[in-house]
N, C-alpha and C positions, 0 to 999 in steps of 0.2 A: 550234613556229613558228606563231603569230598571223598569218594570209593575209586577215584581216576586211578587208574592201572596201566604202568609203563613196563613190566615183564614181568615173569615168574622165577623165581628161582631153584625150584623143583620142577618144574614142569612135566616130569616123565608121571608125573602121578596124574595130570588131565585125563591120560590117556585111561584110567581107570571108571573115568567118566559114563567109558562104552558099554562096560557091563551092567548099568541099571537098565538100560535097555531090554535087555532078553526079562529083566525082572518084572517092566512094567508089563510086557507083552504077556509073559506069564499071570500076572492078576487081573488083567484085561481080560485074558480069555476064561480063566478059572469062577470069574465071575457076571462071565456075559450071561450066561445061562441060570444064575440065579433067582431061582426061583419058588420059594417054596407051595406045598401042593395040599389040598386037605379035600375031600371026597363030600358030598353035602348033594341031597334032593331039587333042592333048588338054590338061587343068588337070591332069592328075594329079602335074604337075612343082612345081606352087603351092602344093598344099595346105599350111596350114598357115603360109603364108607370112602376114607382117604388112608393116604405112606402116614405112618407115624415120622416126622423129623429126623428119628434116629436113621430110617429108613432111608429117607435122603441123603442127608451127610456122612452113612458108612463108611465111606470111602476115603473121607476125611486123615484120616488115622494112617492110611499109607501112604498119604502124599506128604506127611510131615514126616514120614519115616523117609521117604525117597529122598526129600528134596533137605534133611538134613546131613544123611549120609552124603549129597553132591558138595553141600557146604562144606561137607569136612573133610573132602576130597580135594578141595580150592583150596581149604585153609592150607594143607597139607602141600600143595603147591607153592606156597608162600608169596603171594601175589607182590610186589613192591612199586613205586611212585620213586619216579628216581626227577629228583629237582636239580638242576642246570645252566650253569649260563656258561659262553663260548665270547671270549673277547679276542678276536685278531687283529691287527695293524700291521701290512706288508708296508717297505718303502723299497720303492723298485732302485734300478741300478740304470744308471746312464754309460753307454758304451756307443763310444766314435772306432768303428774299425776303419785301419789305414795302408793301403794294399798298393804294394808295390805292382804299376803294370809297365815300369822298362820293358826295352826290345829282348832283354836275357831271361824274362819271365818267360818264356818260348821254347827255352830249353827242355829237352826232353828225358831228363834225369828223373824227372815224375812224370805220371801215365795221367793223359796224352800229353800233358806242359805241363813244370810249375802254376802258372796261371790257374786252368783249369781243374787241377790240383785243389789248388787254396783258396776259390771260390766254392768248391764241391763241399770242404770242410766249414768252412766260413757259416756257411748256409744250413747245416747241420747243428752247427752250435747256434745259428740265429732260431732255428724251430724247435728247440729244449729251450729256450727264454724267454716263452710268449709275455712274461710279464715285465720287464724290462723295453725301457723304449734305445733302439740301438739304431744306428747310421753307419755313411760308408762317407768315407775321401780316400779317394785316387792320385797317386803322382808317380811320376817319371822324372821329366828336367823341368815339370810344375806340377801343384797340385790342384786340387779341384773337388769341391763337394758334390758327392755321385748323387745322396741322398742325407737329409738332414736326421736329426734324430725322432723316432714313430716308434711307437707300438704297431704298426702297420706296416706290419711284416711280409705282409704278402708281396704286397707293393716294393718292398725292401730287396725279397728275392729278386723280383723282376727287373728291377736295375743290378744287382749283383750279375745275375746272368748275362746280361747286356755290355758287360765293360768286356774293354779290348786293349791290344798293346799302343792300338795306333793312334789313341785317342789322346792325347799329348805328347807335346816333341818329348823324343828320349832322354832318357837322363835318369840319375837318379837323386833324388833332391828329397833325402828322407829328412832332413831341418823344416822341410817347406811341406811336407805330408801331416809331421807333427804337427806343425802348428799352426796350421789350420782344422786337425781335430781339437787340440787345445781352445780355438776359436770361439768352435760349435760345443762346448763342454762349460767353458769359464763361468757361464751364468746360471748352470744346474744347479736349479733347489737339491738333486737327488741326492740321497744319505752317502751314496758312491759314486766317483765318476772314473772311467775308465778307459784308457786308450789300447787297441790291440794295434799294433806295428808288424807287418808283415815286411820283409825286405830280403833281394837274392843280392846285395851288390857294396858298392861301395858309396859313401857321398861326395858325388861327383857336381853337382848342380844346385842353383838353389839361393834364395839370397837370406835363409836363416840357417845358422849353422846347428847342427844335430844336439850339440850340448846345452846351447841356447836355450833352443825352444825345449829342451829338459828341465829346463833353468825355471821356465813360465807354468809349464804341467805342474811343476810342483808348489810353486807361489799358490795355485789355485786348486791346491790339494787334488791332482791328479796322477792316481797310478797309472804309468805304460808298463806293460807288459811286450817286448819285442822276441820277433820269429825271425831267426837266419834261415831261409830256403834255399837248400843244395846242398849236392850230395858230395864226398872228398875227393879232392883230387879235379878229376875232370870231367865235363857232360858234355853230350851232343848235342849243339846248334844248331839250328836250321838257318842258312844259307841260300837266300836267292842268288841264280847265278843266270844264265844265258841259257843252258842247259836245263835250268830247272832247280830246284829245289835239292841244296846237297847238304851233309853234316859232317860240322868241323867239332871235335874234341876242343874245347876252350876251359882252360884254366877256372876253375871254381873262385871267386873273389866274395868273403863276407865281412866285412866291418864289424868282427866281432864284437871287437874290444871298445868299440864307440856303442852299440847295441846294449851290450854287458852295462854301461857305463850309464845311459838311458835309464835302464831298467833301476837300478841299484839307487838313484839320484831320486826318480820318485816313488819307492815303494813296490816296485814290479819284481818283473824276473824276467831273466834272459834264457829260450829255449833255440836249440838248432833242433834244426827237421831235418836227415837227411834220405826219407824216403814219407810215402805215403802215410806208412803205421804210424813213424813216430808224428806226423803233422797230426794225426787225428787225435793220440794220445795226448801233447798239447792243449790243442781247444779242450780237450776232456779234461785236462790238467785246471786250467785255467776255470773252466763250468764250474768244479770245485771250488777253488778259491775264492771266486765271486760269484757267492749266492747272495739271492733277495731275503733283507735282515726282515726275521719275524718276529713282531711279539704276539704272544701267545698265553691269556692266561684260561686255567678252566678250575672249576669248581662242581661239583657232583654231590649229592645228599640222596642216600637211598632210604628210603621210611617202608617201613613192614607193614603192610595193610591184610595181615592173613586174620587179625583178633576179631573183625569183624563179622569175617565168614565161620568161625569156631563159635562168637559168641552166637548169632542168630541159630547155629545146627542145634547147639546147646538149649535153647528155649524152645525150638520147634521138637526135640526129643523128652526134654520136662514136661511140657505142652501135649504131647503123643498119649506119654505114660498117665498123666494126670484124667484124663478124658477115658482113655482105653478102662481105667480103675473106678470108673465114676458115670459118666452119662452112656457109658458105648459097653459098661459091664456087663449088660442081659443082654447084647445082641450074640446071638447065634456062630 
């Protein structure tokens, strides 16, 4: 007989448990001094004498009293076995982020750059996705793989923090960004593959052209997801001059409608950012829509094991009664 016990269901009755306590101390003590006394000339009528058996086992009679009332205290808590099993199967998400670092990621319509900006968020969404293996490619008027796709995110970070505007000629070659995440995506077993597209400008550079490599994302069942960054109207530049460092108001340029156009071809969505909140609100957008698919099944079976603790109180109190009326009748 399996008595294994996975929780109680009543439980507030254990605590009843406390009060046999004062009870046993109470016949401990009532009976420590038991003793009966009879007046006689001499022992020499005794010698030899022994406890009659009842004598010994008096005591008998209250431990089956105690120790069934505890049973029926347990029963009374409803002890249960709860039988279980837990099947899960994640299948992670594969994600090439694609981050525009042109000379107009510099601008200062976000606090302290664009750039700085969009790596800040980037990197937030990369630390909410420890289970996902994600990557970086970098372009301006080329692009370039910062980091391949990891789970080794740390690492991930630390090239993320490392890119700069100056690290390829300028330009902005968002055909040639795509599709080289498209590249590093094409052979993904993963259940999902994903490109995030960052870009403040226009396509100016580049020897694939933006709809193109739209064209290949989606042959290979890849969703982009594309960010316009900047704000309406006009931002501040930063301007090397002779003098030093000045800022010119320049004309906001976004490729919307080529972005829009991206998105919509494989499955994505087109978002503008034009301050801080809304970029973070984005990736949090996006966090959303590509979650890691779970499956998930569970099964639970609770079995009531209290009959056991009622049936034995039950035989220990028949057991009491029978004995107390029979062997234990003439004791005192």
């Amino acid at each position: 007989m399996n008595l294994g016990i996975d929780t109680f269901a009543n439980p507030e009755f254990l605590w009843l448990l406390i009060g046999l306590i004062p009870l046993i101390v109470w016949y401990v003590l009532k009976h420590h001094h038991y003793d009966p006394e009879l007046k006689t000339s001499g022992l020499q009528a005794f010698e030899g004498y022994k406890h009659s058996w009842r004598i010994r086992f008096r005591h008998i009679l209250f431990i089956f009293r105690i120790l069934a009332v505890g049973l029926m205290l347990v029963a009374l808590a409803r002890p249960q076995k709860k039988d279980s099993w837990h099947q899960s199967d994640s299948e992670g998400i594969d994600i090439m982020m694609a981050l525009d670092i042109s000379g107009s990621m510099l601008a200062e319509d976000f606090k302290p750059n664009r750039l700085e900006a969009a790596k800040d968020m980037a990197m937030d969404f990369i630390a909410d996705r420890p289970q996902d293996r994600i990557g970086l490619v970098i372009f301006a008027g080329e692009s370039f793989t910062q980091c391949p796709l990891t789970t080794t995110h740390q690492e991930l970070m630390r090239l993320f923090s490392a890119v700069k505007t100056d690290m390829l000629s300028d330009g902005t070659a968002i055909g040639n960004g795509l599709a080289t995440s498209v590249n590093r995506l094409k052979d993904s077993k993963a259940a999902s593959k994903v490109v995030i597209l960052l870009s403040d400008g226009v396509n100016n550079s580049g020897a694939v052209s933006p709809l193109t490599a739209a064209e290949i994302a989606k042959k290979f069942d890849i969703r982009v997801y594309t960010i316009g960054v900047g704000s309406e109207g006009t931002a501040p530049f930063p301007v090397k001059t002779a003098f030093g460092t000045r800022y010119q108001n320049m004309e906001v340029k976004i490729d919307e409608e080529v972005l829009t156009e991206i998105a919509e071809m494989t499955g994505g969505q087109y978002f503008r950012a034009t301050n801080e909140q809304k970029l973070k609100k984005i990736y949090e957008e996006i966090d959303k829509l590509e979650k890691t698919i779970i499956k998930e099944k569970k099964y639970t079976n609770t079995e009531e094991r209290f009959f056991w603790f009622a049936f034995v109180a039950a035989l220990l109190l028949i057991a009491e009664a029978i004995l107390r009326n029979t062997l234990f009748k003439q004791m005192p």
